[in-house]
MMTF fields as JSON, N, C-alpha, C and O atoms, coordinates in Angstrom:
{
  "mmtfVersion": "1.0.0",
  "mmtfProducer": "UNKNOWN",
  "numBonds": 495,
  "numAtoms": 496,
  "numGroups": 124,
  "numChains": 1,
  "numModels": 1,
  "chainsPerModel": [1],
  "groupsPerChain": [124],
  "chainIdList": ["A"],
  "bondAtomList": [4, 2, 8, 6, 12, 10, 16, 14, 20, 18, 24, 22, 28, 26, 32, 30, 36, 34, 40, 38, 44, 42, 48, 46, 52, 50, 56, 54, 60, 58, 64, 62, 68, 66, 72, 70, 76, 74, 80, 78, 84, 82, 88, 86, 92, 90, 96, 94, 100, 98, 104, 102, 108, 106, 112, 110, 116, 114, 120, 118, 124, 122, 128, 126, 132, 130, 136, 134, 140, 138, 144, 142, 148, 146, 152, 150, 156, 154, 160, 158, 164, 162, 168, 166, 172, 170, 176, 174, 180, 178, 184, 182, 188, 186, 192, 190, 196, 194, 200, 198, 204, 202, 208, 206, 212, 210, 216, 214, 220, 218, 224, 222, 228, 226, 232, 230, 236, 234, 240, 238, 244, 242, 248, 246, 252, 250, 256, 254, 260, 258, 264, 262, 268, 266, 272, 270, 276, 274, 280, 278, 284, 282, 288, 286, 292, 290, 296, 294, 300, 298, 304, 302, 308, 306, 312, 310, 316, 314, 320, 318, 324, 322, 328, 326, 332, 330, 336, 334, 340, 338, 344, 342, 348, 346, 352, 350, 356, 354, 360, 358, 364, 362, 368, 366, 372, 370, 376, 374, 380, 378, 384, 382, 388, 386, 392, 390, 396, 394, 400, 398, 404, 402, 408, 406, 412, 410, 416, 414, 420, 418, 424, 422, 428, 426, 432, 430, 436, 434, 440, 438, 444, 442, 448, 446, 452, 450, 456, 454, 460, 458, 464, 462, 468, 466, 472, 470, 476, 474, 480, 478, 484, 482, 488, 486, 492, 490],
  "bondOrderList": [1, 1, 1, 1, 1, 1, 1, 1, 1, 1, 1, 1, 1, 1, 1, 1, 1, 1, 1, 1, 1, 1, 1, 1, 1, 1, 1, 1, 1, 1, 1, 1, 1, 1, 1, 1, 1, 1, 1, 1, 1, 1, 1, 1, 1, 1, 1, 1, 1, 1, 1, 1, 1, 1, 1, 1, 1, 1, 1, 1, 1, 1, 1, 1, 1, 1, 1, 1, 1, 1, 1, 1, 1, 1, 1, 1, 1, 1, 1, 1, 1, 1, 1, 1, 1, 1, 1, 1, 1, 1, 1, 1, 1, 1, 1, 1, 1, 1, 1, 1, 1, 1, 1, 1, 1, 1, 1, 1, 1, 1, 1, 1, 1, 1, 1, 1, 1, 1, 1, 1, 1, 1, 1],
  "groupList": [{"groupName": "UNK", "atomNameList": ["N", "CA", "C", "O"], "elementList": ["N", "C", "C", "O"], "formalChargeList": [0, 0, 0, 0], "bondAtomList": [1, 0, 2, 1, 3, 2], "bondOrderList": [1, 1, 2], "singleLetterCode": "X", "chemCompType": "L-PEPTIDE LINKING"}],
  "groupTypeList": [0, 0, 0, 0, 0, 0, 0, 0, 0, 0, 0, 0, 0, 0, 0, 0, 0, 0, 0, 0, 0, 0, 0, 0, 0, 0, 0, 0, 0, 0, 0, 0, 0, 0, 0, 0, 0, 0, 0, 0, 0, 0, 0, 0, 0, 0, 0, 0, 0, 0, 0, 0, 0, 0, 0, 0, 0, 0, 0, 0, 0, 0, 0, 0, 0, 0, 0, 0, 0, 0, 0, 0, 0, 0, 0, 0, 0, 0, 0, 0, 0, 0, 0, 0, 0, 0, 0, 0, 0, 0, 0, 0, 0, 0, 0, 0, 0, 0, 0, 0, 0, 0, 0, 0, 0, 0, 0, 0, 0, 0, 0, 0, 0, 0, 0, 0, 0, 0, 0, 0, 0, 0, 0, 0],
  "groupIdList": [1, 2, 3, 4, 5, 6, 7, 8, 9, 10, 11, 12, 13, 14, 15, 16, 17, 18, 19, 20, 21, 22, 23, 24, 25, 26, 27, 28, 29, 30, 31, 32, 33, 34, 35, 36, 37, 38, 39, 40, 41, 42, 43, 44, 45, 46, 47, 48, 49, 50, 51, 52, 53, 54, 55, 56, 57, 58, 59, 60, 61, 62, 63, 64, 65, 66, 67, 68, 69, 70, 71, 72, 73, 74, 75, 76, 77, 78, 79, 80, 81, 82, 83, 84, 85, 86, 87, 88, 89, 90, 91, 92, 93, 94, 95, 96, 97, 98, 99, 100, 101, 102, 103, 104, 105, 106, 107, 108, 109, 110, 111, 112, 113, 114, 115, 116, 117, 118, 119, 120, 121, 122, 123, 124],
  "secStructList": [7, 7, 7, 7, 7, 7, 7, 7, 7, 1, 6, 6, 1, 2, 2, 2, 2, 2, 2, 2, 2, 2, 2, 2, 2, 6, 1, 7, 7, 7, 7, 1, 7, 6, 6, 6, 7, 1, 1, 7, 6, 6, 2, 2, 2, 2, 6, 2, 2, 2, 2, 2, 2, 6, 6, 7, 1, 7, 2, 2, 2, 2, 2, 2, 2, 6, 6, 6, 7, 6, 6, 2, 2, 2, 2, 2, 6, 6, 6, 1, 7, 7, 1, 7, 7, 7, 7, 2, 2, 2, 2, 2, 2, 2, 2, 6, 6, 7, 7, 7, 2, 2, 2, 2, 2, 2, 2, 2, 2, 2, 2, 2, 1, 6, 6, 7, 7, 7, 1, 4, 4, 4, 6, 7],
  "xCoordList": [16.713, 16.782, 15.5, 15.021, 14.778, 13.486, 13.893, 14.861, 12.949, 13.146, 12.846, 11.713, 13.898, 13.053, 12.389, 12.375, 11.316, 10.69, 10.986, 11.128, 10.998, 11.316, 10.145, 8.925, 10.766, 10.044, 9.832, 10.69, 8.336, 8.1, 8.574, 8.816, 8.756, 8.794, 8.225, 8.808, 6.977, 5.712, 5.003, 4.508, 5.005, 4.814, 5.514, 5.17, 6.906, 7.928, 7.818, 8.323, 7.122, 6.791, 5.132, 4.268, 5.18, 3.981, 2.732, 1.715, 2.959, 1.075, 0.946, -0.097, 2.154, 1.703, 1.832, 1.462, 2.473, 2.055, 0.426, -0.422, 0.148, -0.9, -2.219, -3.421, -1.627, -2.416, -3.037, -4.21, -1.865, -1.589, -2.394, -3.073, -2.369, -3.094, -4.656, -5.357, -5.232, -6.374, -6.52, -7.002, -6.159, -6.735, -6.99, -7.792, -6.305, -6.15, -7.727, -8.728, -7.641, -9.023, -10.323, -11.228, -10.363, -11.302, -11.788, -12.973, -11.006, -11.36, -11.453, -11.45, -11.539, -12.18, -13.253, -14.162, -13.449, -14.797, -15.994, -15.682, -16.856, -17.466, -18.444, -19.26, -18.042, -18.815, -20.347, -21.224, -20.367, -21.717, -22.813, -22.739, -23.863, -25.04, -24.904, -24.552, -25.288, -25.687, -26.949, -27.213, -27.282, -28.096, -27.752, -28.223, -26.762, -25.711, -24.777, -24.892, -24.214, -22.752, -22.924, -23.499, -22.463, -22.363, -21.152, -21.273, -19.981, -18.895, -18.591, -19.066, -17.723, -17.208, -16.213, -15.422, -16.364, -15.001, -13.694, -12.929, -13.317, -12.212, -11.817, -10.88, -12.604, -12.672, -11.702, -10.585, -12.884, -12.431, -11.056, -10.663, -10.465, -8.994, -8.248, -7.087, -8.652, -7.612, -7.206, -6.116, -8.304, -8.167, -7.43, -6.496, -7.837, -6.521, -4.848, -3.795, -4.989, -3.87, -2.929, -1.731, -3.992, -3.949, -3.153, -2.112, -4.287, -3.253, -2.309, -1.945, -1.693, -0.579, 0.456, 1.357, 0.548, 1.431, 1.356, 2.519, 0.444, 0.834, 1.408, 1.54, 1.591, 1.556, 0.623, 1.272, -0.321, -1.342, -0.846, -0.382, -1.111, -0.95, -2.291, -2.315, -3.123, -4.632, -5.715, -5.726, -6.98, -7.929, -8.735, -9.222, -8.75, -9.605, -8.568, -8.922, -7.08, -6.544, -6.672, -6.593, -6.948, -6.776, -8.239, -8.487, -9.105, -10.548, -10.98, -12.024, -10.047, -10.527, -9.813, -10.221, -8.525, -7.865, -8.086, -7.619, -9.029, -9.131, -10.308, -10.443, -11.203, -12.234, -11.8, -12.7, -11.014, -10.705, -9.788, -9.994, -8.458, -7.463, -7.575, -7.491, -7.721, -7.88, -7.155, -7.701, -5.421, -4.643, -4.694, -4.622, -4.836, -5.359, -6.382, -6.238, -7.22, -8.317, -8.203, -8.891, -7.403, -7.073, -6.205, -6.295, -4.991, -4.679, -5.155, -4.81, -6.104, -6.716, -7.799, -7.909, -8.251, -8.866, -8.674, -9.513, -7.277, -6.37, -5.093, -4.974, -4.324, -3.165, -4.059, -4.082, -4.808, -5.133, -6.92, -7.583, -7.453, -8.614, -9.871, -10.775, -9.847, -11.073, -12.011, -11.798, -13.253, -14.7, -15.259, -15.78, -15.041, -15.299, -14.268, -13.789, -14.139, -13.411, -14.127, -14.281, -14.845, -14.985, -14.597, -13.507, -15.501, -15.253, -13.858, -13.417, -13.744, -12.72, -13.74, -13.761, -14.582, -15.924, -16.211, -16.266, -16.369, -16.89, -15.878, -16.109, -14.364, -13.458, -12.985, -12.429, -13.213, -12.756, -14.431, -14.03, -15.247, -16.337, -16.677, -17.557, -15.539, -15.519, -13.994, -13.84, -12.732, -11.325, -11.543, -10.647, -12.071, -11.449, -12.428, -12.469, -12.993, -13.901, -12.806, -12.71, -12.318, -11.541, -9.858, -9.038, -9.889, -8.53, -7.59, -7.454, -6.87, -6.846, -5.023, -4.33, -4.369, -2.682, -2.15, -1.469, -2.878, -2.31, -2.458, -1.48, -3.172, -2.979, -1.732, -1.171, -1.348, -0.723, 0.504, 1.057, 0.849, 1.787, 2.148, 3.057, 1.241, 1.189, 1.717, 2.335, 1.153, 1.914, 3.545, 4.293, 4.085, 5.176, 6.274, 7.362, 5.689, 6.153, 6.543, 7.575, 5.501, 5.496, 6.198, 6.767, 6.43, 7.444, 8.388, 8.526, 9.203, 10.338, 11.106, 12.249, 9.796, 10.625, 10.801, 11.748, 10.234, 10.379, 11.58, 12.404, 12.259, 13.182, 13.911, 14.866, 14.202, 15.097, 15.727, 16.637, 15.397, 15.611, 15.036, 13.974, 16.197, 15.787, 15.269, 15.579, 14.282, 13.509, 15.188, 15.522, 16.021, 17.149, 17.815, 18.382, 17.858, 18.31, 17.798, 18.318, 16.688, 15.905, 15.84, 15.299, 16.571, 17.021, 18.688, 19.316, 19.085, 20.858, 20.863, 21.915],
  "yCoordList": [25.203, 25.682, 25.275, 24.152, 26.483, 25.895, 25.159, 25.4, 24.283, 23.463, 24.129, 24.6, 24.322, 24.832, 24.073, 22.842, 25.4, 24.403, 25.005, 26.131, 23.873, 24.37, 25.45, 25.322, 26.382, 27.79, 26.29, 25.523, 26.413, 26.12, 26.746, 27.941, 26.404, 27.455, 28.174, 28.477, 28.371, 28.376, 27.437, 26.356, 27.886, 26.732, 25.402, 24.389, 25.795, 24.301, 23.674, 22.57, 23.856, 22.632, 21.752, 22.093, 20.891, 19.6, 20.527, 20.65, 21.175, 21.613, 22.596, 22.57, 23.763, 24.496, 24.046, 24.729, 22.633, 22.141, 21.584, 21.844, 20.854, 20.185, 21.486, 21.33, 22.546, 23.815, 24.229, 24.482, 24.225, 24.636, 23.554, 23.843, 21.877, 20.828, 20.914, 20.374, 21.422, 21.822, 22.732, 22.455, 23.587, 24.892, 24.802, 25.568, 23.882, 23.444, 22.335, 22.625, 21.108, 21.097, 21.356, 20.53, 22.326, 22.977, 23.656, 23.97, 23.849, 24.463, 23.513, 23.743, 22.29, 21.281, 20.943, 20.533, 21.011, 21.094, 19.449, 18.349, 19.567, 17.795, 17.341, 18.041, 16.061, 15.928, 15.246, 15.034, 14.959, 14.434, 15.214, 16.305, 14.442, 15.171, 15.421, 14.576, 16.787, 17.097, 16.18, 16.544, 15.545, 14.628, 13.496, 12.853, 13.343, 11.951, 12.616, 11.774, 13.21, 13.493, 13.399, 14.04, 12.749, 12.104, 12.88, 13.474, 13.068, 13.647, 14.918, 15.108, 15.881, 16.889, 16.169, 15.271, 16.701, 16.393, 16.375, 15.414, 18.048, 18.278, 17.159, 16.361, 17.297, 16.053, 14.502, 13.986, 14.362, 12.562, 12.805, 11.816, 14.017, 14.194, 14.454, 14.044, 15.075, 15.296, 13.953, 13.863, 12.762, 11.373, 10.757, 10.014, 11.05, 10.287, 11.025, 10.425, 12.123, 12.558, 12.143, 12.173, 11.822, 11.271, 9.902, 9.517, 9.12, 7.924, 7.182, 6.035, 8.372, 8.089, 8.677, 7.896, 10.122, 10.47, 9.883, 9.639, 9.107, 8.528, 6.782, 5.747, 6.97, 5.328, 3.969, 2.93, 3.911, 2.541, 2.06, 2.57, 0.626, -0.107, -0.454, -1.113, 0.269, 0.136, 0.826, 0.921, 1.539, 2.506, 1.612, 2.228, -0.053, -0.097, -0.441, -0.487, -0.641, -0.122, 0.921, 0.876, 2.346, 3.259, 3.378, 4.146, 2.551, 3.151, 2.506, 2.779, 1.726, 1.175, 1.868, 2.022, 2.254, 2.795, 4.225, 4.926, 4.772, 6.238, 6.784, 7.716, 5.446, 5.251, 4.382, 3.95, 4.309, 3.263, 4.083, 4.139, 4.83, 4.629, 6.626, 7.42, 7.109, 8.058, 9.134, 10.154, 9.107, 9.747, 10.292, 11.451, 9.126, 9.31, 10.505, 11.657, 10.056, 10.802, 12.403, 13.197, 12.621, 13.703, 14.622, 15.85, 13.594, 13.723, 14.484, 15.41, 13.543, 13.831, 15.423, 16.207, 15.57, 16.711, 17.922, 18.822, 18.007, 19.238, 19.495, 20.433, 18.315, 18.602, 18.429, 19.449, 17.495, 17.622, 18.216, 18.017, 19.033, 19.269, 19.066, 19.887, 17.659, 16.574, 17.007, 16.98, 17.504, 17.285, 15.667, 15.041, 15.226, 13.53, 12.752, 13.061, 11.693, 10.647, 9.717, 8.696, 9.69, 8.8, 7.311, 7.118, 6.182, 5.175, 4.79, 5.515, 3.359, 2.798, 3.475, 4.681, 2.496, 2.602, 4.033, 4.063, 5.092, 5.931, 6.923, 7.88, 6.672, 7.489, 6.955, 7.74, 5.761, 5.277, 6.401, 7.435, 6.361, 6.871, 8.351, 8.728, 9.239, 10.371, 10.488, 11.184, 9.668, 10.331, 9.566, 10.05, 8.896, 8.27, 8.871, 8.019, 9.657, 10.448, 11.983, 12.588, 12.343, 13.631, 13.258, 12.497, 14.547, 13.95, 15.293, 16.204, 15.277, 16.569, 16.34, 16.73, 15.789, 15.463, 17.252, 17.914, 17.509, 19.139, 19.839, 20.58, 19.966, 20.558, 20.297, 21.149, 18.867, 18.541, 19.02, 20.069, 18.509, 19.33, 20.869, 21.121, 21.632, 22.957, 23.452, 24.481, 22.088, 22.699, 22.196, 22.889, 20.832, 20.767, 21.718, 21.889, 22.607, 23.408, 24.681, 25.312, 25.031, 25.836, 25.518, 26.471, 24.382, 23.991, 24.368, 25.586, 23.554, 24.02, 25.609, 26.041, 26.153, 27.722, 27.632, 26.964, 28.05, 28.259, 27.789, 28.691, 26.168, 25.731, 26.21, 25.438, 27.009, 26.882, 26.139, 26.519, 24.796, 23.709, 23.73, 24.207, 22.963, 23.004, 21.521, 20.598, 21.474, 19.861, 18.988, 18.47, 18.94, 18.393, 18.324, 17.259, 19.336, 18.721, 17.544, 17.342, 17.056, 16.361, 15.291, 14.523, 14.672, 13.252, 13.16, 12.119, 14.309, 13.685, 13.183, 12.731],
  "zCoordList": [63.512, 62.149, 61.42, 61.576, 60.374, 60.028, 58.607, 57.885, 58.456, 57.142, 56.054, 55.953, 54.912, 53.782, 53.211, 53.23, 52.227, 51.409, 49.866, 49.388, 49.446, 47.802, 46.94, 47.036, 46.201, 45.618, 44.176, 43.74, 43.821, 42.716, 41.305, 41.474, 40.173, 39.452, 38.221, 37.18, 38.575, 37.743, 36.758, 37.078, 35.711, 34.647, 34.449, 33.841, 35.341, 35.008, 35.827, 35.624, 37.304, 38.071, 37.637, 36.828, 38.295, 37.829, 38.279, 37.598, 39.552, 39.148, 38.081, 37.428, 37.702, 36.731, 35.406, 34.451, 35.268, 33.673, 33.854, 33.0, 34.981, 35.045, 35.234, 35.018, 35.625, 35.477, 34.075, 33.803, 33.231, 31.249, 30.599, 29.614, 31.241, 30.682, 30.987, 30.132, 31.918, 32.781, 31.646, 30.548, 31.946, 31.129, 29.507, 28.974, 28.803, 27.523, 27.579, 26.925, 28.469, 28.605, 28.968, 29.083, 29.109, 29.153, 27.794, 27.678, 26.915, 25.812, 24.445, 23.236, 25.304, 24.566, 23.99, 24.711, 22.62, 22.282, 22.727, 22.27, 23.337, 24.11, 22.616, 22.016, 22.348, 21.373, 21.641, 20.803, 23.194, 23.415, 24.036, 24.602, 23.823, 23.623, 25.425, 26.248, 25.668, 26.925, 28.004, 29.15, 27.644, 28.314, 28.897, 29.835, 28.119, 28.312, 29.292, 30.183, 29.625, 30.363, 31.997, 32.877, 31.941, 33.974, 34.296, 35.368, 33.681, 33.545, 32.791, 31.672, 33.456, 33.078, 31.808, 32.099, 30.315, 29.664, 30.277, 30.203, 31.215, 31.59, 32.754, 32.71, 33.598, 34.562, 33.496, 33.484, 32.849, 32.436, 31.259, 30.641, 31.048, 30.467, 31.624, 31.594, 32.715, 33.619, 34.414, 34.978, 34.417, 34.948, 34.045, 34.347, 32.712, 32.328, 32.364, 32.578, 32.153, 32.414, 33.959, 34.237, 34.611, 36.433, 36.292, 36.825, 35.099, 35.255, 34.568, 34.828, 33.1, 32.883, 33.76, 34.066, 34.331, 35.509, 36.184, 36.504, 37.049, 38.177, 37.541, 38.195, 36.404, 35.917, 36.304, 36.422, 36.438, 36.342, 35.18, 34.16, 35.685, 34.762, 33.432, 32.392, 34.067, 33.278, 33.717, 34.944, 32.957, 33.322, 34.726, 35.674, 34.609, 35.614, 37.265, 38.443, 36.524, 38.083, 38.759, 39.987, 37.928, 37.959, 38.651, 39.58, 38.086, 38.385, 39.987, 40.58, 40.414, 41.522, 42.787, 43.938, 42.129, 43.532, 43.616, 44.513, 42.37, 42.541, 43.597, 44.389, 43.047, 44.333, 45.961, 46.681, 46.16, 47.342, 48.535, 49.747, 47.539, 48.258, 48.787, 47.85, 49.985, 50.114, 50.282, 50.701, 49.909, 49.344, 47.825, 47.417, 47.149, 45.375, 45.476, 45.067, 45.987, 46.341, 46.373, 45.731, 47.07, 47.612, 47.027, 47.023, 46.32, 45.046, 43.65, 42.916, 43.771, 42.341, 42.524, 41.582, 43.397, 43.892, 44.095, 44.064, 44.366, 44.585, 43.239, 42.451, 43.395, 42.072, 40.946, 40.259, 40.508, 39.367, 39.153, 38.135, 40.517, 40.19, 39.744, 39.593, 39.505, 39.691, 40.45, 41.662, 39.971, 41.035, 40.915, 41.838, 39.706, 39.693, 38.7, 37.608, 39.48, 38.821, 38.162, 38.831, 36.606, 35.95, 35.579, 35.039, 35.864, 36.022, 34.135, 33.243, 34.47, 33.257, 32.189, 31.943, 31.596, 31.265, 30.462, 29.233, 31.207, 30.671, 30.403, 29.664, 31.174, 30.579, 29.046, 28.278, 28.725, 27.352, 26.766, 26.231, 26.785, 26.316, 25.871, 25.098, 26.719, 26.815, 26.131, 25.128, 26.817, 25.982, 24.48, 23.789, 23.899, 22.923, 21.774, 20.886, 21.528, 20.496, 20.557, 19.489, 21.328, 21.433, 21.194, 21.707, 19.803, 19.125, 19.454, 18.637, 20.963, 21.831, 21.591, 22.531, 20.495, 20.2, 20.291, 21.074, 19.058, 19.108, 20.231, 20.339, 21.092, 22.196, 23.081, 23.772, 22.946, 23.92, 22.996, 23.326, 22.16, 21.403, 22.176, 22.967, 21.71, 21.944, 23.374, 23.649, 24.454, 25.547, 25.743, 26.432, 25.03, 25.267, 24.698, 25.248, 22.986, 22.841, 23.527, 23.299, 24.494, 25.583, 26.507, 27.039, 26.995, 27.999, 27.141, 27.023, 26.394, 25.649, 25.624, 25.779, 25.343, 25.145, 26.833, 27.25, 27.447, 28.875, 28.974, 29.122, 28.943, 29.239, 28.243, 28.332, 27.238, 26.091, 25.507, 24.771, 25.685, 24.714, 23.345, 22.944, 22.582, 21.277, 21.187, 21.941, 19.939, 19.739, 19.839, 20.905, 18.716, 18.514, 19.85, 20.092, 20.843, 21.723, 23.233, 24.33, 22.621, 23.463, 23.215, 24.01, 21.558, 21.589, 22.172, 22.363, 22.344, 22.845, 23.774, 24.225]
}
């Protein structure tokens, strides 16, 4: 008997929110000067987005096993589309000038309809 595999279901599984979060940064406006950027904006939001989903306990746990451990790696490359993983350092340098709340807003509202939940029903 062959094994199934589970049908994703577009936007409501993790790569197609992490797809909607991708795509939202990207249309991030970068506030630094082009000379300076070692890093893609979208890149150093999608790392952090990397390491509150995956839960670290901190940017430089995050920053050591993203470089070390070669699952993360692989991880971060494919589900969340990383060409580089920005050190602790320069992801505080790059996320913390970008005030990107409403966006994220915008996509949980989007989840919502999809799911047809109402706000009120997400504290019961």
């Amino acid at each position: 008997m062959a094994a199934v595999t589970p049908r994703l279901r577009g936007e409501l599984s993790t790569p197609g929110l992490i797809g909607l979060l991708r795509k939202a940064f990207t249309q991030v406006a970068d506030p630094r000067r082009a000379a300076s950027v070692e890093h893609a904006l979208p890149d150093a939001l999608g790392a952090a987005l990397a390491m509150f989903h995956l839960k670290f306990p901190s940017m430089l746990s995050f920053d050591t096993e993203a470089h070390a451990d070669p699952h993360l790696i692989h991880s971060l490359r494919h589900l969340y589309r990383l060409d580089s993983v920005p050190s602790d350092t320069q992801s505080r340098r790059c996320v913390q000038p970008v005030l990107a709340l409403r966006r994220g807003v915008r996509i949980f509202s989007h989840r919502r309809r999809l799911l047809g939940v109402e706000p009120g029903d997400l504290l019961a």
